[in-house]
Structure formats: C-alpha cells, structure tokens
N, C-alpha and C positions, 0 to 999 in steps of 0.2 A: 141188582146183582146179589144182594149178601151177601153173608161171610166169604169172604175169598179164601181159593187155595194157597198155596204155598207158591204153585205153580203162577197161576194168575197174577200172585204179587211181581213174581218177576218179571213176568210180560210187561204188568205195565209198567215198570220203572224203562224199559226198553224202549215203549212208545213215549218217553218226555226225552228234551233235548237239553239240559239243563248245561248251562255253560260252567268251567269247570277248570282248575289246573292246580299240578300234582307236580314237583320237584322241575317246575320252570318250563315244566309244555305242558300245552292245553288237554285235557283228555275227551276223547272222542267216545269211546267206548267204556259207558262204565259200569255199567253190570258184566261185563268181562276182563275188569282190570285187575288182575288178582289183590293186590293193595283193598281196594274198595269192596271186590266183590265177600272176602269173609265178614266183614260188615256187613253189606247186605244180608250174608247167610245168618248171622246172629239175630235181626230183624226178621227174617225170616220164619224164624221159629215162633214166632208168634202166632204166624199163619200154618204152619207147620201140627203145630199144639191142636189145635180147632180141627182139624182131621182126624185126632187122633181119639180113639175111646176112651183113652184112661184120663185123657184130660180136658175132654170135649164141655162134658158138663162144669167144670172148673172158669174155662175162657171163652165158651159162647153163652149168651141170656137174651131176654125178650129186650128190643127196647119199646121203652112207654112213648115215644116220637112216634117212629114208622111202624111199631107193629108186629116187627119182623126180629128174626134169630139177628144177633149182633156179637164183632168180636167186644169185650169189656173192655178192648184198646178207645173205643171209638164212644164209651158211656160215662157220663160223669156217673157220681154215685147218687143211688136214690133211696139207700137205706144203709141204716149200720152193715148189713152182711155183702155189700157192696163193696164198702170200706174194707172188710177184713180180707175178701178178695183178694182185691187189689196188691195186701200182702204175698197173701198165699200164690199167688201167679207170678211175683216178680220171684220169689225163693226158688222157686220150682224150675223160672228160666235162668234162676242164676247159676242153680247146679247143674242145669243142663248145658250152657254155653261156657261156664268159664268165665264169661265177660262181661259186657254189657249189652243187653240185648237193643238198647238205643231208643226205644218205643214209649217207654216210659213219662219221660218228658212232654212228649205231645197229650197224650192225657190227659198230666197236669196242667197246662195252658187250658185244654177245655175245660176242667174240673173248675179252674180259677173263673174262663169268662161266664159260665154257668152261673155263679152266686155274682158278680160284682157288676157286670153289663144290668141284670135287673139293679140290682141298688142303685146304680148312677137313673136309670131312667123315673125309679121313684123320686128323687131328688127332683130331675131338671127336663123331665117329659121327652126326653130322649127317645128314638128307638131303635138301640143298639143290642139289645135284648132280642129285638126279635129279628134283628140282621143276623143275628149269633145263633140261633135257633135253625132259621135257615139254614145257614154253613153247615151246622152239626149233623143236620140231618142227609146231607149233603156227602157229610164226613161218612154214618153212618149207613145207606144205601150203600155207598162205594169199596165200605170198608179200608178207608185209605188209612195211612200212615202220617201222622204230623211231628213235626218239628218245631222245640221252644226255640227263639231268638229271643233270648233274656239279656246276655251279659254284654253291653256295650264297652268299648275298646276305653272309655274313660278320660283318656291324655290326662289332663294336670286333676289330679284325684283329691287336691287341696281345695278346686274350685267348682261352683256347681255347672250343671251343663252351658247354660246364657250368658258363663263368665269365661269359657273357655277362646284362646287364644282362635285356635281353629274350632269354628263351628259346629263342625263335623264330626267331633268326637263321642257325641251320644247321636243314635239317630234322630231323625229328624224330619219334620215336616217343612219342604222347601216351599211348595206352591198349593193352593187350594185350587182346585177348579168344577166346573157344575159337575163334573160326571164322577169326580175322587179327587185323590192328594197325590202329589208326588212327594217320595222321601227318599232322603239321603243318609248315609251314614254304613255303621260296619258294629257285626256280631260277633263277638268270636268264642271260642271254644263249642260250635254248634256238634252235637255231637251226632254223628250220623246224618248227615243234612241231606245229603245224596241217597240216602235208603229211604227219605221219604218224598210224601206226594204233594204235601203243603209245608209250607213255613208261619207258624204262629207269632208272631212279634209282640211283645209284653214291655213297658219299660222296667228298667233294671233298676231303678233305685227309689225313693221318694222325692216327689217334684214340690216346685216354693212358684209363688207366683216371678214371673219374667221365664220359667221353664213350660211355658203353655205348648210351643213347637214341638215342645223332645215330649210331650207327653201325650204318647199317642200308642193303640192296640191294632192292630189287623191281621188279616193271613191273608199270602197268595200261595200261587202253585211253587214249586222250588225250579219251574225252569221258567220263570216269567223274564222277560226281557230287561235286561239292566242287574238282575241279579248274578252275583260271581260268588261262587263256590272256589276257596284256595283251602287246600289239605294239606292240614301241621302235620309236622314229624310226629314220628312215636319212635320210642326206642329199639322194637323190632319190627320195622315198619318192611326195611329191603329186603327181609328173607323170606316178605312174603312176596315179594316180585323176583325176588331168585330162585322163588323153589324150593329152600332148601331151611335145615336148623329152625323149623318153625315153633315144633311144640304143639301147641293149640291147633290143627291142622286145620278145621274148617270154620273158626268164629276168632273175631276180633272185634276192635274198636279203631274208629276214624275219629277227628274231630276240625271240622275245616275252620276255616274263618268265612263268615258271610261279608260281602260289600254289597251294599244296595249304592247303583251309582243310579240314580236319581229312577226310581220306581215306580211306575203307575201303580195305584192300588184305586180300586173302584169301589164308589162309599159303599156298595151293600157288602164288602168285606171289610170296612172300619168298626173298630165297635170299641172306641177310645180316642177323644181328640180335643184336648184342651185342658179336663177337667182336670186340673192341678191337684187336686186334694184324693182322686179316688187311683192314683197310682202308686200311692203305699198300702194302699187294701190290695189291690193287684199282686205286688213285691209279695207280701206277706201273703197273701193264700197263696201265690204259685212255689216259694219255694217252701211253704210248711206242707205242703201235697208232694212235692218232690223229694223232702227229707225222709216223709214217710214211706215212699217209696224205695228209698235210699235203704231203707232195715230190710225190706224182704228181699232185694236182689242181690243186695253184701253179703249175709247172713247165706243166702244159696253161694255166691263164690267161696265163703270157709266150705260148706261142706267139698267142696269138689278141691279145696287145698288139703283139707283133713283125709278126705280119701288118697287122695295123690301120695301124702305120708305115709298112711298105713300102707299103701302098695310099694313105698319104698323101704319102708322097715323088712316087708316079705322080701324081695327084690334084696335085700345090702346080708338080710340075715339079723336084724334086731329088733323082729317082732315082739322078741323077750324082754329088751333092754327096758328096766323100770321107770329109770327116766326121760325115754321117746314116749311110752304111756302117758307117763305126767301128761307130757307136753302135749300130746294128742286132746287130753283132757283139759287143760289150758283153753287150747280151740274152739276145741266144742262150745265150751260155754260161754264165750265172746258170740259166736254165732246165736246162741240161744237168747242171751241177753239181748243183743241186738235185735233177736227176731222179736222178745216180746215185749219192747220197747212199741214197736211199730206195732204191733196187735194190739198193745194198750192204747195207742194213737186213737186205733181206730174205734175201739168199743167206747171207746169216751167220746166217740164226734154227736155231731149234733145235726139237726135239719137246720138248713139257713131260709129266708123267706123266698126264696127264688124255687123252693122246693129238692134244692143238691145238698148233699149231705157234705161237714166238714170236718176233720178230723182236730185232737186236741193239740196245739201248737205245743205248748209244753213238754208234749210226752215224743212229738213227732223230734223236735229242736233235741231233746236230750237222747235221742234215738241217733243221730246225727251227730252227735259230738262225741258221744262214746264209737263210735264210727271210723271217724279222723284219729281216733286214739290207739283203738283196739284191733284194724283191723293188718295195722303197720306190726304189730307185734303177734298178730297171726302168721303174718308173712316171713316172721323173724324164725318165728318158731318151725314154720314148715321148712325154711333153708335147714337153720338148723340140724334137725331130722333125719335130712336128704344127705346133705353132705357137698362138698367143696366141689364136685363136678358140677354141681348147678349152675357155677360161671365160667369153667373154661372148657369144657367137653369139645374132645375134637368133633370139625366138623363132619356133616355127613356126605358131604365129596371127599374127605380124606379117609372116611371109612368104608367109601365105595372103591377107591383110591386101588389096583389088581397088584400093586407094588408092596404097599402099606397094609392096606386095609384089614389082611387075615392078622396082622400084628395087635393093631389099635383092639378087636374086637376080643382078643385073646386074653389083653391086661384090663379089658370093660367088664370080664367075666366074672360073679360074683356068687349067685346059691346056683347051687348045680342045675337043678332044673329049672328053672326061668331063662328064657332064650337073651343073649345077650342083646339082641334088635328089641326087646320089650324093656328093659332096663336104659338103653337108649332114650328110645320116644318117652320115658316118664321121664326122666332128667329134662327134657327138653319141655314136657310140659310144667314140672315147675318152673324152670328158667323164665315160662311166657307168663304163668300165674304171678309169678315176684315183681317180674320186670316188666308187663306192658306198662309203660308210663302214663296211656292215655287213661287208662283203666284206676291206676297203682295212686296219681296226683287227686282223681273225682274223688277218691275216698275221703279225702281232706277238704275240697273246695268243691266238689258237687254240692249244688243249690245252694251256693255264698259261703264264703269265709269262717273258718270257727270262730271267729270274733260276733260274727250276725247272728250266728246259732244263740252262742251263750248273751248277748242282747236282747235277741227274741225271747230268751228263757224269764230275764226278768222284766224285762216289756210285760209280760202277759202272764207273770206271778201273781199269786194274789197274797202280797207284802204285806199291809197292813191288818189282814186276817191271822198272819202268823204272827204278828207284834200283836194283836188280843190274844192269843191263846197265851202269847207266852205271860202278857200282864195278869193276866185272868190265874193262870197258876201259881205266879209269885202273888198275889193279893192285891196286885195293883189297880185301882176302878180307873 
C-alpha cells in the first residue's frame, strides 16, 4: 500500500472494532465521536503532511527494509539527518495542530525495539530482533500508526512489581503457552490509543530478579480481544461533544487508560520476556527518544501560542505596548531554546550495533526539563498578553442567544476593524492552548517525571571527567 492518505487512515480506523468507553457507555462509533474524532484529526495530519508538497519531502523517505517511499512515523533512524528530522516534523506539526499530534510515541517504541531486541539476542541467541523486523516491516507496507503502552498503573510505588499486594498492578505475564503468552494488567495515560492501529507495550521501569513476569515487550492491534480502551477526562473535554466554546476547533488530545484483561499476544509479536536486566535499556532509550521528541513538538505549540498573542495584541489594540513585546520575546526564546536542545540531541547521536541511530540522552533529558519548566511560564505569559476574558468569556449559545446576543458582541468589541466573531474564536483558542489538561500536564510528565529527567542527566554525565579538569587546573595530579 505505502504511504497512506489522510483519507485512508480514516477508513481504516473504521474497519477495527476496538472495544471502548467514554463517560460510563461503551462507544460504538469512534471515528465519529466528536470527543475522539479531533484526536484522530490531529493524528491525522501526519498523513495529511505526506500529501502535501511543501512538506512531502520533510515526512516521506526510502525505507532500507521494503524499499519503498515511507511515512518517517513508521522508520527508526538510520543516520544523524534522521534524527534531526524527527525534530523538524514534530515542530512543524506542533504549530500546525496546537496540540499533540499523538504519533510520536509509537515511533519511539520502534526507535527503542530497533537498537535493544538486537542486543538482547547477542547476549542470549534470542530471536526477537528478527520478530521485530517483521512487525516493522509490516508497520511500514501498511503505513500504520502505533501506540506506546509505557506507564503501568504502579499501586504501592514503595514496592517493586513481585511485591505488590495485587499482582496486577504492572502488566504481566499470566500464562505461557506454544503458540504466545497471555497478559494481564492496565496502561494508562495512553495517549491517542484509539487513533492508532497497534499497541506497542514496553515495561515501564527497571526490573530485579523475582520481576521476570512484568518484564515483558510486544504489540498487538488496538482492537485485539480482551483489550479495553477507557478515555480520561481532559478539561475541555464536553464542549467538544456539545459543539460549542471549543477554541482549537478541529485538533485535540485524548489519553485513555488501557486494561489488558487477560490478552493473547502471539510469540511472533513478543520481542521481550524474562530478560530482567535489558528492561532498563528498554525505559531509557524509549523515553530519551521520546524526550527528544518532546523539544520539537513543544517548541511548535509556543509558536502557535506566540502567534495567538501577537493576533491578540492586534485584535485588544496593544500591538505597541513595550511590555507585551517583551513578553512576546520571552516566548520566543523558550521555544528556541527548547528547539535547540533537541537539535543538539540529535547531531550528537550515535549509530548503535543493531545499525539505528541514538540520540544524546543528556542533551535530549535537559531538553525535557527545561520543558516542564518553561513551557508553564510560556503559558503564563501568553494569558497575560491576552487578557482576563480567556477564562470567563461568555458562551457562544449566549452569543447566538436573539435576546442577548447583539448586547454581549457590542461590549466584545475592541479595534474597529477586526470583526468582533474573530476576536471571539482567538480567546477561545487560547483558553484551549492554556487549558487542555491532557496537553498542559505531558509538558511536565511526558516520557517520566522531572525527577527521571534530572537522574538520567547524572546517570549518564561524565562526573569524574569534570573532577580532572577541575584538578588538572587547580594543580592537583
């Protein structure tokens, strides 16, 4: 098939049956649930991009498997210019959607089994490498969408998975049998899980021996039997099922909870199961791929909050004010910062023996913490700017309202020429740029805790090089 259209994707999300429930009833239809479906349309634009000429060459490449033109959703990396990619396409869809385009994640799962399925098979004559090769290529013909299942629900986070009261609490491998495994257990924060076509499962943390069950890799499809999709709230989650005050009008973010109630998964889609020791390689390439990611798609959402500002400086009348400039300026260069955090990521990666290229965990980890940091006080600055209507603006049924409505639009009214229905809809898109929670909370806890960031960072510093230099310049041999 190759690259699929935009169109194509949707079809086929429409041919899977994926079981499913959304505020206590089951959903039946869900590429036409308005909730779901602006998620989908933000995934979409992946597919959308690869149609287009000004950014064809950017998101479609050869792949060295099949042969053939591929989206770079569906390619680990095979060289630095790969890497830098991978930046440049997540910025470009973040100023284009506003949100999360949800895509991103699955990549990293395959960028991860890419390098660490070979490593395990040189150790223990495995061959989960070339189960995984399969898949991908598999991935790639189809051009499909994948899903990480990284962050296990945890329970007592004082005790490791073998010690847990209920068993259940990291996934798990219940039964072995000839043909696969069955597993149990629950993912959550997946984000987008229902826009895609597979579920990647990773484990979430570092495994000890007696954690043999919970340390386990594979992917199925996302509507395999026994799997259940439940969709967390988001803050402006109902006005995209009411129609109305949305904002962002056609992209969003979902993040369901996965339950695996007891899963067939067939071994030629295993490619992790036992090996205790290679599932903190696992943790640490998936989410130092994912942090990296994290800089080009954040860094696209300032631009489109920085834009939003300046159209409301035009729009309020304080395109002059020197200190909305400032602050404009402020923005900017968080976003830039951030962007060349993750550009440095990437020119610094390295080839790993499996032939996928890795990016520099250091540079990706501090890409990620100034993230969590900066991108709260981008959001700060862009209210700021905008001004106090960005949290109470009447709604748009009381502005359609034939009683009301000529009054509310009369005192909305602000620079003479800009229509007062345009100063509207931008209040209401930053209201969804500040406030999508599901969006607004990833900034801080996408791809693990700032605590795991700044751990990673001295994990994988090179400490004792900077105590010689520093002896080496005091005199000290």
């Amino acid at each position: 098939m190759g690259v699929k259209t935009k169109e194509e994707y949707i079809q086929s999300l429409r041919e899977m049956k994926p079981t499913a429930y959304m505020f206590g009833e089951k959903i039946t239809g869900v590429v036409d649930n308005p909730r779901l479906r602006a998620g989908i349309e933000s995934t979409a634009t992946t597919y959308e991009f690869a149609e287009m000429e000004e950014y064809r060459d950017l998101i479609v490449t050869e792949s060295p498997l099949i042969q053939e033109p591929v989206n770079r959703f569906t390619l680990p990396p095979q060289s630095i210019e790969d890497l830098v990619a991978r930046v440049k396409i997540n910025r470009t869809l973040g100023k284009y959607v506003g949100t999360c385009h949800q895509r991103c994640t699955g990549l990293d799962c395959l960028c991860t089994l890419s390098i660490v399925t070979y490593d395990i098979d040189q150790k223990y004559g495995t061959n989960y490498y070339e189960r995984f090769i399969e898949f991908l290529k598999y991935v790639q013909k189809n051009d499909l969408t994948c899903n990480a299942g990284v962050t296990d629900v945890k329970g007592d986070r004082s005790l490791p998975p073998h010690e847990q009261p209920d068993k259940d609490m990291y996934l798990r491998v219940v039964e072995r049998r000839d043909d696969g495994i069955i597993v149990r257990g629950a993912k959550a924060h997946q984000t987008g899980s229902l826009s895609c076509h597979e579920i990647i499962v990773l484990p979430t943390r570092a495994m000890r021996k007696g954690d043999e069950e919970y340390t386990v890799a594979f992917a199925i499809p996302a509507d395999t039997p026994g799997l259940i999709h439940v969709v967390g709230r988001s803050s402006l989650d109902t006005r995209e099922i009411d129609g109305c005050d949305i904002g962002n009008v056609n992209y969003s973010k979902y993040c369901p909870t996965l339950i695996f109630d007891d899963v067939f998964v067939p071994w030629e889609r295993v490619f992790l199961c036992g090996e205790v020791e290679f599932a903190v390689e696992m943790v640490v390439r998936f989410s130092s791929f994912h942090r990296q990611s994290h800089g080009g798609c954040k860094s696209g959402k300032i631009d489109c909050m920085v834009g939003a500002a300046l159209t409301m400086m035009d729009y309020n009348g304080t395109a002059k004010v020197g200190h909305h400039r400032q602050k404009v300026i402020d923005m900017i260069h968080r976003a830039e910062t951030l962007y060349g955090c993750s550009l440095a990521a990437s020119y610094e990666g390295k080839k790993e023996p499996s032939g996928t290229y890795f990016i520099d965990t250091i540079l990706a980890n501090t890409s990620k913490i100034h993230e969590g940091r900066e991108m709260a006080e981008a959001t700060r600055l862009m209210i700021d700017i905008c001004g106090g209507f960005v949290s109470d603006l009447p709604s748009d049924q009381d502005i359609d309202n034939p009683e009301i409505g000529h009054l509310i639009k009369k005192y909305l009214k602000a620079v003479e020429n800009v229509p007062v229905e345009n100063r509207i809809k931008m209040f209401r898109l930053v209201e969804k740029l500040a406030m999508e929670s599901a969006d607004t909370i990833s900034d801080i806890h996408g791809g693990g805790s700032p605590e795991a960031h700044r751990m990673t960072i001295l994990r994988e510093s090179d400490l004792e090089g900077r105590k010689k230099a520093a002896k080496r310049l005091a005199g000290i041999k």
